[in-house]
PDB file of N, CA, C and O in Angstrom:
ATOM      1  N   UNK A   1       0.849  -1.174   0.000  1.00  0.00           N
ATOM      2  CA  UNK A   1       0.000   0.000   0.000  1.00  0.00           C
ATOM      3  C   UNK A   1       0.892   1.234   0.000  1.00  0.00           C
ATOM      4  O   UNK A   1       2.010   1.235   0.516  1.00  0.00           O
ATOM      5  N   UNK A   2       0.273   2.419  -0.682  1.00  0.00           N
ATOM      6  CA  UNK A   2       0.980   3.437  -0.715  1.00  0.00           C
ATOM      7  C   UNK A   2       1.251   4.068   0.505  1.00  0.00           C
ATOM      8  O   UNK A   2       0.677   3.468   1.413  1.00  0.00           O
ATOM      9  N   UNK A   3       1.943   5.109   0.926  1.00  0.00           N
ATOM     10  CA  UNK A   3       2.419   5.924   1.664  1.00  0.00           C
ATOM     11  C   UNK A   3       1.234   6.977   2.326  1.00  0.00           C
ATOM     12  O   UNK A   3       1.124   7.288   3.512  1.00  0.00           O
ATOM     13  N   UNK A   4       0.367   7.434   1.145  1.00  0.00           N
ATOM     14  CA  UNK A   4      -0.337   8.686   1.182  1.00  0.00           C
ATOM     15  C   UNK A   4      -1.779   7.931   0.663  1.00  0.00           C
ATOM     16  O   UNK A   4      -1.913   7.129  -0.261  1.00  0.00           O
ATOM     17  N   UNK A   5      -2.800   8.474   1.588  1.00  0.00           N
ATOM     18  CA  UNK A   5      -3.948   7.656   1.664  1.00  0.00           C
ATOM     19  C   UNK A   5      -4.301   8.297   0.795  1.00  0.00           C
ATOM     20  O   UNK A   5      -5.485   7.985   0.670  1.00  0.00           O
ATOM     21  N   UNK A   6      -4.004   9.214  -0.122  1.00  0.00           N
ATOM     22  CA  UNK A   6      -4.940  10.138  -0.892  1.00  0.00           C
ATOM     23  C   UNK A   6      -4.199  10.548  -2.561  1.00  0.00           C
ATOM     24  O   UNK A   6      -3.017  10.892  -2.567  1.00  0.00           O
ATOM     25  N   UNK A   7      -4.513  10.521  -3.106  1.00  0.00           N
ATOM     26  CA  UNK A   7      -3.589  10.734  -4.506  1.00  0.00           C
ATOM     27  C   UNK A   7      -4.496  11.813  -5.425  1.00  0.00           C
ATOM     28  O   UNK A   7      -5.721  11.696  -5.464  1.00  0.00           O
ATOM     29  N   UNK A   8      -3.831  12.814  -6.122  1.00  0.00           N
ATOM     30  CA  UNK A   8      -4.031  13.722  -6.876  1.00  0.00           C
ATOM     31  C   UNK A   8      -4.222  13.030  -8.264  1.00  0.00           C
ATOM     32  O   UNK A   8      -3.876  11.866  -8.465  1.00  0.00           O
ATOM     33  N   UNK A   9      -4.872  13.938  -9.329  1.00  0.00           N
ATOM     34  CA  UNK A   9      -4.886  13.327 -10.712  1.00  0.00           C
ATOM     35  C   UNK A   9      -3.493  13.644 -11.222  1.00  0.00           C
ATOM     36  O   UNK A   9      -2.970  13.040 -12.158  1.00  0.00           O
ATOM     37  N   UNK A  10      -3.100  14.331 -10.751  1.00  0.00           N
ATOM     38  CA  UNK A  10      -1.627  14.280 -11.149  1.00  0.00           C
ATOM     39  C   UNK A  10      -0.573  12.766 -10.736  1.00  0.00           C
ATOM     40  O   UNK A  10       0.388  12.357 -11.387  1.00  0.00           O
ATOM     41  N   UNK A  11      -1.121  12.210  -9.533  1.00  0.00           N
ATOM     42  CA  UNK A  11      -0.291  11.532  -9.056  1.00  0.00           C
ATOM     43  C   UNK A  11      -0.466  10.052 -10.131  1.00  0.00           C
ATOM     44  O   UNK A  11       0.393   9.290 -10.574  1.00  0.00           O
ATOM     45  N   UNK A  12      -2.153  10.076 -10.308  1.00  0.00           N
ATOM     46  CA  UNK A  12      -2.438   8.941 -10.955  1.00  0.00           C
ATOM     47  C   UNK A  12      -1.899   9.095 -12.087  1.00  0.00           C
ATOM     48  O   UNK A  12      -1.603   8.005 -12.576  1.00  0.00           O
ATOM     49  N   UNK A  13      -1.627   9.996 -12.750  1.00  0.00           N
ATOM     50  CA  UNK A  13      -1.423  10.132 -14.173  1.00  0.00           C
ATOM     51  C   UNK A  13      -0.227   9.188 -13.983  1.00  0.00           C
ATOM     52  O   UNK A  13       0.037   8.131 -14.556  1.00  0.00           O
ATOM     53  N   UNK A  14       0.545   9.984 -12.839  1.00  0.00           N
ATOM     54  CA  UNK A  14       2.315   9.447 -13.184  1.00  0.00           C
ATOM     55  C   UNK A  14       2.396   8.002 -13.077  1.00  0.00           C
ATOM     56  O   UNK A  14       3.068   7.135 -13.636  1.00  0.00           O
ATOM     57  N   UNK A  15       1.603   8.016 -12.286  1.00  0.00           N
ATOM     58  CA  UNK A  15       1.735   6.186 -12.004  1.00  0.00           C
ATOM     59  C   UNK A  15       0.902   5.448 -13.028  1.00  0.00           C
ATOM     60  O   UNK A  15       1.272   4.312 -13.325  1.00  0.00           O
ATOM     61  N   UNK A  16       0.021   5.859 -13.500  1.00  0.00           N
ATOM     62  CA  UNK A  16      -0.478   4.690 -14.443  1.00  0.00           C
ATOM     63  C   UNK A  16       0.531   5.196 -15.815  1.00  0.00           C
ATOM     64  O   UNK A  16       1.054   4.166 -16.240  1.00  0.00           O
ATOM     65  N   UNK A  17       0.836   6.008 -16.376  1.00  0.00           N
ATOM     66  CA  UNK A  17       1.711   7.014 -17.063  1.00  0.00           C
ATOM     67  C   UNK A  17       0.587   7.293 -18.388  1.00  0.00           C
ATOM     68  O   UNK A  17       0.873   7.120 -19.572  1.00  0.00           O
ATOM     69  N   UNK A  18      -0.772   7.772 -17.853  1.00  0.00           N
ATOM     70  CA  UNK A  18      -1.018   8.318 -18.775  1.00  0.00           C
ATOM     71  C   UNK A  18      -1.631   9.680 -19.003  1.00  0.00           C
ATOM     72  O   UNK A  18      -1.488   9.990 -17.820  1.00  0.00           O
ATOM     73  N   UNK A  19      -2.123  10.621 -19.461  1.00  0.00           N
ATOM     74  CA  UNK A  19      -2.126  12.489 -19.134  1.00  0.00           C
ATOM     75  C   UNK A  19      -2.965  12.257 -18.123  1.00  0.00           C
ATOM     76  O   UNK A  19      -3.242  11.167 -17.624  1.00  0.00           O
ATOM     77  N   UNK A  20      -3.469  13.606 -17.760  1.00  0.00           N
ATOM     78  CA  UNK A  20      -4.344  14.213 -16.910  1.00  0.00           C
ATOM     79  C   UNK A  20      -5.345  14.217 -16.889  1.00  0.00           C
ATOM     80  O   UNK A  20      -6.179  13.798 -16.087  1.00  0.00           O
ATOM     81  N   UNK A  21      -5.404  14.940 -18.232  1.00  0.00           N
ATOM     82  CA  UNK A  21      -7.462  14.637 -18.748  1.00  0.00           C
ATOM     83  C   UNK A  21      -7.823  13.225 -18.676  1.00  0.00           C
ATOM     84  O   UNK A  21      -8.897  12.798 -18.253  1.00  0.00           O
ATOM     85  N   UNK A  22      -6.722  12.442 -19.176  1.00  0.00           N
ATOM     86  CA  UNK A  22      -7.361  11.044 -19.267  1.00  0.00           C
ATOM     87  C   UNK A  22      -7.723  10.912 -17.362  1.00  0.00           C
ATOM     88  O   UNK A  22      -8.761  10.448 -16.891  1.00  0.00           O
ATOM     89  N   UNK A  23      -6.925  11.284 -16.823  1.00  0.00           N
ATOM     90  CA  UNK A  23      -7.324  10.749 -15.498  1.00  0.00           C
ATOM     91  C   UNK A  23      -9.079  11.406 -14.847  1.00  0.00           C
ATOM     92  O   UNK A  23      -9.948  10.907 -14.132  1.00  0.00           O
ATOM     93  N   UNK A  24      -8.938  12.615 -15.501  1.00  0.00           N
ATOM     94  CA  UNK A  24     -10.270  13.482 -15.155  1.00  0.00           C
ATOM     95  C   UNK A  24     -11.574  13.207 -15.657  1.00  0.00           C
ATOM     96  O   UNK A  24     -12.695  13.458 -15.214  1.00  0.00           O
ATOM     97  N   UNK A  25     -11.111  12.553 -16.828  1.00  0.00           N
ATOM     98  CA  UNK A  25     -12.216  11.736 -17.922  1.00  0.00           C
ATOM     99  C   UNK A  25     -12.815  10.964 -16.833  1.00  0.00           C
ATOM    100  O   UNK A  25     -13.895  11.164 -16.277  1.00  0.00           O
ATOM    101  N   UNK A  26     -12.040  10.147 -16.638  1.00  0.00           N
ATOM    102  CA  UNK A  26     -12.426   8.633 -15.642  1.00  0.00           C
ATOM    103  C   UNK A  26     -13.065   8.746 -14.965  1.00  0.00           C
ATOM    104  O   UNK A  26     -14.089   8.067 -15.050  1.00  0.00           O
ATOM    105  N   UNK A  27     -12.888   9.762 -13.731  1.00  0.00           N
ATOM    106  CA  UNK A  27     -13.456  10.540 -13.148  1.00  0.00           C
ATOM    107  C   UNK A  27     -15.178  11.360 -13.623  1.00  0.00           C
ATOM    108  O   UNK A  27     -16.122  11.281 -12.836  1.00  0.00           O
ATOM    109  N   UNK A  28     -15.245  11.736 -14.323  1.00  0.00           N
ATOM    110  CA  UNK A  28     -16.493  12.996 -14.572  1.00  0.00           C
ATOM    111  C   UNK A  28     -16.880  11.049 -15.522  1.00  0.00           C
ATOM    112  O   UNK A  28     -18.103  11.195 -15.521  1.00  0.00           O
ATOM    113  N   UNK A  29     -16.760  10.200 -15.921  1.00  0.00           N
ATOM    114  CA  UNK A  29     -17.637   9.468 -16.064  1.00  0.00           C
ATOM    115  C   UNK A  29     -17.383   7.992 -15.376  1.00  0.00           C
ATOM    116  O   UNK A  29     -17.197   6.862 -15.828  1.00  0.00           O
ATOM    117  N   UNK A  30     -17.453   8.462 -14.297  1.00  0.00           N
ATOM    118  CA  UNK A  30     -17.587   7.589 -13.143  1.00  0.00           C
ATOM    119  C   UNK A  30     -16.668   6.619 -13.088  1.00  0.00           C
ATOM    120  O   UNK A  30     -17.091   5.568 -12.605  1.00  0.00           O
ATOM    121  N   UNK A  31     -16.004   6.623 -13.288  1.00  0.00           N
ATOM    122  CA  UNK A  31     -15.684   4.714 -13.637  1.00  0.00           C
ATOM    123  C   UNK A  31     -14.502   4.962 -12.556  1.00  0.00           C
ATOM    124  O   UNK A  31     -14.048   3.899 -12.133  1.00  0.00           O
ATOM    125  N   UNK A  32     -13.916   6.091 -12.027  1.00  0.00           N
ATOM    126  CA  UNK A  32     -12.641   5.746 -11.100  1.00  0.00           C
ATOM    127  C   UNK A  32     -13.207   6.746  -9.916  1.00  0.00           C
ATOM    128  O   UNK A  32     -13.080   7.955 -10.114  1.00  0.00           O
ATOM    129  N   UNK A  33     -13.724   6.370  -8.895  1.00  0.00           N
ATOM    130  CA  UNK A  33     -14.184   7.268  -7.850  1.00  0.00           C
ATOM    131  C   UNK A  33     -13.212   8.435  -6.976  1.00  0.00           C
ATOM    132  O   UNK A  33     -12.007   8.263  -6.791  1.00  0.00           O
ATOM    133  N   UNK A  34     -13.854   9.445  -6.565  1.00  0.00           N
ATOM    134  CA  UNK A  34     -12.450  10.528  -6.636  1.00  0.00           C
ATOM    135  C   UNK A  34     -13.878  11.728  -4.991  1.00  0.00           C
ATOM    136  O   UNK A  34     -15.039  11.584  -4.609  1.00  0.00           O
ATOM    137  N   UNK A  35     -13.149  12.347  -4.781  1.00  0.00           N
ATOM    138  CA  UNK A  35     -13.499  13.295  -3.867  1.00  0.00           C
ATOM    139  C   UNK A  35     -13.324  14.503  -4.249  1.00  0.00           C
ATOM    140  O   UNK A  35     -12.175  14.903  -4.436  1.00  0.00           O
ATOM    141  N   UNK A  36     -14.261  15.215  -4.417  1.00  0.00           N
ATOM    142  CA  UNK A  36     -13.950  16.688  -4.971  1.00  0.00           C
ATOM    143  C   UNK A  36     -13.563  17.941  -3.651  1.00  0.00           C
ATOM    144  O   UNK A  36     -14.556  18.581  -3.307  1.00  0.00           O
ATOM    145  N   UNK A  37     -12.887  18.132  -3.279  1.00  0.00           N
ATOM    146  CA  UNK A  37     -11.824  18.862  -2.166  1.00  0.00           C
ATOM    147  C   UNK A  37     -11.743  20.333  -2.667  1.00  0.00           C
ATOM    148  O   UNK A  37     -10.651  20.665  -3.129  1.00  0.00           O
ATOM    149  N   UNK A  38     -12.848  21.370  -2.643  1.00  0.00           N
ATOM    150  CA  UNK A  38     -12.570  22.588  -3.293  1.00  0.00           C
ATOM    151  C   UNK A  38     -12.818  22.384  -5.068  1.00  0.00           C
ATOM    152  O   UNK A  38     -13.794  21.849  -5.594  1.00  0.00           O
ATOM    153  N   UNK A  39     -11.670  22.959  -5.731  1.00  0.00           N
ATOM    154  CA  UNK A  39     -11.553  22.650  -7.008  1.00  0.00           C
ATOM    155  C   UNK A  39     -10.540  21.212  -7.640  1.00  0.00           C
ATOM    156  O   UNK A  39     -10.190  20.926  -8.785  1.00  0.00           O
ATOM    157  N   UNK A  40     -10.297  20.524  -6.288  1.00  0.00           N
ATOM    158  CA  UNK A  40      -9.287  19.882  -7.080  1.00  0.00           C
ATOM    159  C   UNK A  40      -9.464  18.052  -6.093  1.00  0.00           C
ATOM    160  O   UNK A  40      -9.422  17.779  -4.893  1.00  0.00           O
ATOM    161  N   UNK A  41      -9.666  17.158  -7.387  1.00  0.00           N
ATOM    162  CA  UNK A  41     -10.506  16.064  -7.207  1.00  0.00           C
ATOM    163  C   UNK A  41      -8.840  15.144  -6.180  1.00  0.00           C
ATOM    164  O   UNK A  41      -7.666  15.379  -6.470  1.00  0.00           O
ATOM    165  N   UNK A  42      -9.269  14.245  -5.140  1.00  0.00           N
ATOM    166  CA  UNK A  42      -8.563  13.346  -4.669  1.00  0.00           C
ATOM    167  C   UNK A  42      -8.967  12.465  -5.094  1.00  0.00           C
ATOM    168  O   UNK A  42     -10.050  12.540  -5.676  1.00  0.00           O
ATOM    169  N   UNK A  43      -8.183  11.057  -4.984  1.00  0.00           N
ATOM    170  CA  UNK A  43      -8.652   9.455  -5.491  1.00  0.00           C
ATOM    171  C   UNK A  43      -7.584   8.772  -4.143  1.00  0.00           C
ATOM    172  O   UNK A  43      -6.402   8.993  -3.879  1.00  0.00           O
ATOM    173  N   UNK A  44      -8.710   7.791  -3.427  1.00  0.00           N
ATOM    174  CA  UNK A  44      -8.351   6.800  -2.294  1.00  0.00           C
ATOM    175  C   UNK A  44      -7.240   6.195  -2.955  1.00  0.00           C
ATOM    176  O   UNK A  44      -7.341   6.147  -4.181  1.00  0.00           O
ATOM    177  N   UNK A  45      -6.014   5.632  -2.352  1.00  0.00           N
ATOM    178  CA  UNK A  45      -5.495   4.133  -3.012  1.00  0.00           C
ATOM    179  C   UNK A  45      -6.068   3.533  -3.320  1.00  0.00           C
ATOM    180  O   UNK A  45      -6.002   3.210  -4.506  1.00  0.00           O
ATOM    181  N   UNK A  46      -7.070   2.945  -2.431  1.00  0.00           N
ATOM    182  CA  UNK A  46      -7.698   1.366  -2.331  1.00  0.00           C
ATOM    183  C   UNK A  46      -8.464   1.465  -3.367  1.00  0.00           C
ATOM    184  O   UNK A  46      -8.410   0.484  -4.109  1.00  0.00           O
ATOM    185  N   UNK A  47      -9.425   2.619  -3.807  1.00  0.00           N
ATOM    186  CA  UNK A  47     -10.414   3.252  -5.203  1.00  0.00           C
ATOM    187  C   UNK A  47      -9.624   2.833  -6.549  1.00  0.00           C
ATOM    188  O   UNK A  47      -9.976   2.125  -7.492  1.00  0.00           O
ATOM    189  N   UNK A  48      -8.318   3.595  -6.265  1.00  0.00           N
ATOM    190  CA  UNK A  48      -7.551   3.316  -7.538  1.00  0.00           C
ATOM    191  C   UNK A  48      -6.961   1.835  -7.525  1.00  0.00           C
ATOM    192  O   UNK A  48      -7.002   1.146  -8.544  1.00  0.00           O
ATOM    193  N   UNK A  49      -6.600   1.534  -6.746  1.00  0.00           N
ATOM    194  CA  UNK A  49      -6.454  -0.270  -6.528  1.00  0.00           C
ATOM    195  C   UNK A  49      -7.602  -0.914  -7.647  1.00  0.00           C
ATOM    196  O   UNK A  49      -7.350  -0.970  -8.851  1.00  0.00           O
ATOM    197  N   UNK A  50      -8.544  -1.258  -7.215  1.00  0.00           N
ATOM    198  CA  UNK A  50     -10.072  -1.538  -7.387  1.00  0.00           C
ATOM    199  C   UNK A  50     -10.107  -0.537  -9.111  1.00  0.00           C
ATOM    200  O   UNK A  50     -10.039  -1.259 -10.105  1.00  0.00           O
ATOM    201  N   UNK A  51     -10.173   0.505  -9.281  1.00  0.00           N
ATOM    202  CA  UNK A  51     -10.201   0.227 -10.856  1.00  0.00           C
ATOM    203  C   UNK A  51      -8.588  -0.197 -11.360  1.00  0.00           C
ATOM    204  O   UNK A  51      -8.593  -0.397 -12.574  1.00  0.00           O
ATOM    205  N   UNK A  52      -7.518  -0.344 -10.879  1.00  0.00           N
ATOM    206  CA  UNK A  52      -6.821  -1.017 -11.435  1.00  0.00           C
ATOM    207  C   UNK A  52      -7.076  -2.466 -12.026  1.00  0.00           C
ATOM    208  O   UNK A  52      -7.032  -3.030 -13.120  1.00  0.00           O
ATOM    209  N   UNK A  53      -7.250  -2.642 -11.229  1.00  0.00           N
ATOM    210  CA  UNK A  53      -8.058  -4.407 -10.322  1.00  0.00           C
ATOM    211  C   UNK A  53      -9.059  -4.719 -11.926  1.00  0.00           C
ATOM    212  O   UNK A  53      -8.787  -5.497 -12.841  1.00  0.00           O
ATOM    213  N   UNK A  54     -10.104  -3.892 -11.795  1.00  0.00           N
ATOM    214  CA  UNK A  54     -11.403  -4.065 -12.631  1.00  0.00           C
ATOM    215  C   UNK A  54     -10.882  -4.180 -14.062  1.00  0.00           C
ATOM    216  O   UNK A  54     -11.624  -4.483 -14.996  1.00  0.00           O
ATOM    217  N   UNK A  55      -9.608  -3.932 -14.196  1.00  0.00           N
ATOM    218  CA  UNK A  55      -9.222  -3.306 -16.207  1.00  0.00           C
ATOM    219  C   UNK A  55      -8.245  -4.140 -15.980  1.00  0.00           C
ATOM    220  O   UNK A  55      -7.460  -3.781 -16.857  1.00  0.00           O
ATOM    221  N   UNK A  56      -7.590  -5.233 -15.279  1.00  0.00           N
ATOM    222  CA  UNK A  56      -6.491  -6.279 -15.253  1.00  0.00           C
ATOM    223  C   UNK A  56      -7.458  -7.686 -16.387  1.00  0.00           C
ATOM    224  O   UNK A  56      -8.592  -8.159 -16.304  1.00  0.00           O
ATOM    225  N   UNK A  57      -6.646  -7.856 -17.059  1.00  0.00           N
ATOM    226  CA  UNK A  57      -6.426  -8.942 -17.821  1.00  0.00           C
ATOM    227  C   UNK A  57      -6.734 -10.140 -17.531  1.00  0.00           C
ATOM    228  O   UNK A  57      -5.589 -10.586 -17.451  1.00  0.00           O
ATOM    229  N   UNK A  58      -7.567 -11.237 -17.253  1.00  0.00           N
ATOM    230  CA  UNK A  58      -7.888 -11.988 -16.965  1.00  0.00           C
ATOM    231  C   UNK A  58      -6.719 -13.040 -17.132  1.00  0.00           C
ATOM    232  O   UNK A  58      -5.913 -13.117 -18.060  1.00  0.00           O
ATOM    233  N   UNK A  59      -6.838 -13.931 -15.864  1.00  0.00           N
ATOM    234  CA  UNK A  59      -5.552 -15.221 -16.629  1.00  0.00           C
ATOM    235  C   UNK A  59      -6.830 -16.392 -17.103  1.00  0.00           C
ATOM    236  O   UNK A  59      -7.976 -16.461 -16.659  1.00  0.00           O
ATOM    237  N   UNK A  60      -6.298 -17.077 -17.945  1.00  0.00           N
ATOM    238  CA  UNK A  60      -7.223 -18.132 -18.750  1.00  0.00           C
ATOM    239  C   UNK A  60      -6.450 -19.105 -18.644  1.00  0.00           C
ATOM    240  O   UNK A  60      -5.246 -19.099 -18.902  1.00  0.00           O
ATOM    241  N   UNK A  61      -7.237 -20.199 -18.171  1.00  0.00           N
ATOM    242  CA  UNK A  61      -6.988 -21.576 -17.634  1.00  0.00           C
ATOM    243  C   UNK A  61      -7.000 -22.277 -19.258  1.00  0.00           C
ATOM    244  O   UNK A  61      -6.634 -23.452 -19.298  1.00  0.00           O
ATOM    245  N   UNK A  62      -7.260 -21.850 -20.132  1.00  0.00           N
ATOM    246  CA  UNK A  62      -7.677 -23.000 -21.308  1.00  0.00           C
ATOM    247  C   UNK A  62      -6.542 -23.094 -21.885  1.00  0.00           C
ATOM    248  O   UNK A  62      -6.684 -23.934 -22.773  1.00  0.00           O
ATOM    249  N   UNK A  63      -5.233 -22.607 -21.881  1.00  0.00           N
ATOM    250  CA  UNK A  63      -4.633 -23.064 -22.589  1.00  0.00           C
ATOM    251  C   UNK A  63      -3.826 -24.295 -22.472  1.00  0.00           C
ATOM    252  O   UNK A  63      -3.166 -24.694 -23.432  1.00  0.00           O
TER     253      UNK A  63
END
């Protein structure tokens, strides 16, 4: 678990490594839950865990 119970869209960007808007997108259509703090949105670890989690790749037993 991270350090900081709370992460900026900036922070997510860096760590998933992709822009900003994309992170804000996610956000304004729900799909990554976030806290709006004034003007400027937070995201839980455990939130971002959990849509990490949800967009992971399935392993497949059939081969």
């Amino acid at each position: 678990m991270l350090s900081k119970p709370f992460l900026t869209t900036q922070d997510i960007a860096e760590l998933l490594q992709v822009r900003e808007p994309t992170v804000r997108s996610w956000i304004h259509e729900q799909e990554l839950r976030a806290v709006k703090l004034g003007r400027e949105f937070r995201i839980a670890v455990r939130d971002l865990e959990a849509f990490v989690n949800e967009r992971a790749t399935k392993s497949s037993n059939s081969d």
